[in-house]
Rosetta silent file (secondary structure, phi, psi, omega in degrees, C-alpha in Angstrom):
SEQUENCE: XXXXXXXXXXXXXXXXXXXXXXXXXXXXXXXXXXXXXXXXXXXXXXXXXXXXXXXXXXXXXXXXXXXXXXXXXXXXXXXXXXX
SCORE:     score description
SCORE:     0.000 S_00000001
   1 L     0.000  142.740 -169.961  -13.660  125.382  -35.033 S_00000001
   2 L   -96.801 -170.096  179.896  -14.091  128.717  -33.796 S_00000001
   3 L  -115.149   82.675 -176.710  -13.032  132.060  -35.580 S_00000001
   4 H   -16.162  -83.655  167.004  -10.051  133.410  -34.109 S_00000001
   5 H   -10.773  -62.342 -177.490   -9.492  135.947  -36.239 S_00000001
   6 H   -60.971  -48.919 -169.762  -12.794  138.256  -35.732 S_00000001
   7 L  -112.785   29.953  174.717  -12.186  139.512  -31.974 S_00000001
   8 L    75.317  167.632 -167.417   -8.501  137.687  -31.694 S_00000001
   9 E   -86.027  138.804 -161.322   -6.766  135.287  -29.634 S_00000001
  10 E   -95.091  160.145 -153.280   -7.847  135.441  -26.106 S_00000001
  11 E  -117.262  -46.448 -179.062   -4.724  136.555  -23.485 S_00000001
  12 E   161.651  168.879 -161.644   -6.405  136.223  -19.992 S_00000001
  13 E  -100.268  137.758  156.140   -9.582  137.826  -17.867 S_00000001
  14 E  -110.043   75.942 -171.311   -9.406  140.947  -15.667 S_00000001
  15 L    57.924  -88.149  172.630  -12.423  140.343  -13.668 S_00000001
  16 L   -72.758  -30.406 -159.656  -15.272  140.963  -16.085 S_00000001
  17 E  -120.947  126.745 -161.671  -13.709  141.672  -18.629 S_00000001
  18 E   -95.156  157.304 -166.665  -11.118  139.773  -20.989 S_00000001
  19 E  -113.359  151.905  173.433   -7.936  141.186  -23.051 S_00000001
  20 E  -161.098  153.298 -163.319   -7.460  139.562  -26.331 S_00000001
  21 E  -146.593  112.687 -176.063   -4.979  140.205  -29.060 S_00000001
  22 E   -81.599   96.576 -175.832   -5.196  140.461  -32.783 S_00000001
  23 E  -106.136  140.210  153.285   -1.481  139.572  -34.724 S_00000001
  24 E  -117.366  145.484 -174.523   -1.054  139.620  -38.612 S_00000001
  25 L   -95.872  149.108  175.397    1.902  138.001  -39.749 S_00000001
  26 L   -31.449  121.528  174.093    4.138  139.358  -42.239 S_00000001
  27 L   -95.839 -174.712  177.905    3.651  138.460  -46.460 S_00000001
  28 L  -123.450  116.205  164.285    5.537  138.010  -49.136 S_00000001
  29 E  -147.077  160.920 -168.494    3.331  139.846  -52.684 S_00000001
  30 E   -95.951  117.606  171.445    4.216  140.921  -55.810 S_00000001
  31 L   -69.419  172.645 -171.942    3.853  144.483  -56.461 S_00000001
  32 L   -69.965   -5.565  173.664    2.844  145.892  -60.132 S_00000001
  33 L   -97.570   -2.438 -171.986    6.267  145.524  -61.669 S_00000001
  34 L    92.879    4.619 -170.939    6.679  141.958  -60.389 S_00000001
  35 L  -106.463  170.503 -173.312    9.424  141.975  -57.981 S_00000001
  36 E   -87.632   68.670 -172.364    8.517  140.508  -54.545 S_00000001
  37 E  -107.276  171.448 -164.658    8.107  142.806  -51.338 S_00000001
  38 L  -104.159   97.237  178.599    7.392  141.820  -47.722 S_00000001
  39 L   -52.134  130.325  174.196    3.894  143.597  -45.891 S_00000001
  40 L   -84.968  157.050 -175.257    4.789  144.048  -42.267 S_00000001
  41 L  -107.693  167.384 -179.099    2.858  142.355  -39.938 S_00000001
  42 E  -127.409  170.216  177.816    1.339  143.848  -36.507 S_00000001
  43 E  -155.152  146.351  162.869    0.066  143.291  -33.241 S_00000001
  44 E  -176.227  148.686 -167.002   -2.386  144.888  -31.151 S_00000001
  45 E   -92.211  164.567 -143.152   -4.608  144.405  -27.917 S_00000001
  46 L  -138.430  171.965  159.909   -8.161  144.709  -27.484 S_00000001
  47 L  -167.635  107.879 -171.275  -10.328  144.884  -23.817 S_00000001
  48 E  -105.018  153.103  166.363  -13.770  143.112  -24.657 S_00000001
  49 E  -131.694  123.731  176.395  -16.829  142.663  -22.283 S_00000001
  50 L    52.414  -98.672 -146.714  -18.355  139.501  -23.835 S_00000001
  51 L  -160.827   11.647  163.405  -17.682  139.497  -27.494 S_00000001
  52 E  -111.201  171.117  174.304  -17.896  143.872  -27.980 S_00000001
  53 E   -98.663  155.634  167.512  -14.946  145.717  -27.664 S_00000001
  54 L  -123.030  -32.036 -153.897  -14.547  148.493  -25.517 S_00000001
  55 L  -139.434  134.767  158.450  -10.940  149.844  -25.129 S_00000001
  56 L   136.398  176.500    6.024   -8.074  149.600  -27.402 S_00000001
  57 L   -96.904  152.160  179.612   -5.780  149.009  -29.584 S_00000001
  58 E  -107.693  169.625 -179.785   -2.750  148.894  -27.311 S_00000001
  59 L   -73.376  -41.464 -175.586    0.714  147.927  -27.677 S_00000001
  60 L  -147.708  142.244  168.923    1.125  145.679  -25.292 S_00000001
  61 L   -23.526  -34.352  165.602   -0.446  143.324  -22.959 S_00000001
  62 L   -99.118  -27.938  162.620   -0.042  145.419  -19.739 S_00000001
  63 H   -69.102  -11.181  165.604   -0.980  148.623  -20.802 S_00000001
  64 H  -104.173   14.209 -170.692   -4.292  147.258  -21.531 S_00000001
  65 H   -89.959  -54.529  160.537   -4.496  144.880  -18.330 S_00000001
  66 H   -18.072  -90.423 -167.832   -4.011  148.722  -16.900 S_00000001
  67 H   -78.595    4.551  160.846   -7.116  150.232  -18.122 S_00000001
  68 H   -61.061  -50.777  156.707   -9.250  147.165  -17.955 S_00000001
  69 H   -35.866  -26.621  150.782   -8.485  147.820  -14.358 S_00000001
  70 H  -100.435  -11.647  153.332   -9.481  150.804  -14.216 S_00000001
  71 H   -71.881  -27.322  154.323  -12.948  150.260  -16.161 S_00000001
  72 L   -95.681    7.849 -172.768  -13.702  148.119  -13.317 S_00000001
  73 L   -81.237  -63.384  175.704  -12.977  150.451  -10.805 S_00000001
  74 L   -64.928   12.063  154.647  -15.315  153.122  -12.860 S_00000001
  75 L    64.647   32.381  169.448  -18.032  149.848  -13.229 S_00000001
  76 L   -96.859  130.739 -142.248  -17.921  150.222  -16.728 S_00000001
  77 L  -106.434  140.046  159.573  -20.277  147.723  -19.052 S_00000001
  78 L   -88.670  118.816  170.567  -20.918  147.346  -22.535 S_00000001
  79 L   -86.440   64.482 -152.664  -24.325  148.718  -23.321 S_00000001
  80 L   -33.302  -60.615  168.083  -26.137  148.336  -26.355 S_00000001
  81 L   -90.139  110.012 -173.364  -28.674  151.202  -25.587 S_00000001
  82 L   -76.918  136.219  179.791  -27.542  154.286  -24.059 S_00000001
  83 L  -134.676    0.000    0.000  -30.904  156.026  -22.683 S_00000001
């Protein structure tokens, strides 16, 4: 089994580069007096080349299908060494 969780569940490929999206779901914990309150959960989108991220987080699935689109228009790569 793989690990979702570190870069999120993947949403679909824009040429090189893939969109993936990280949700947490809403708890239930006990605060310091003991009563019960509810953590809100979130969502937010990612635009990875291989397994770094480059752009994000976004709101929604099409605003980052956007600028992945426009990183390949600009040919941009994730580099480990900038020289």
């Amino acid at each position: 089994m793989g690990n979702k969780n570190k870069y999120g569940s993947y949403i679909c490929a824009v040429g090189y580069l893939s969109i993936r999206q990280k949700i947490v779901m809403p708890k239930k914990k006990k605060n310091y007096q003991g009563k019960w309150e509810m953590t809100p959960g979130s969502s937010q989108v990612f635009v990875y080349h291989t397994k770094h991220k480059i752009a994000g987080p976004f709101k929604g699935k099409e605003e980052a299908v956007v600028n992945a689109r426009e990183m390949i228009s600009k040919n941009i790569k994730y580099v480990k060494y900038k020289k």
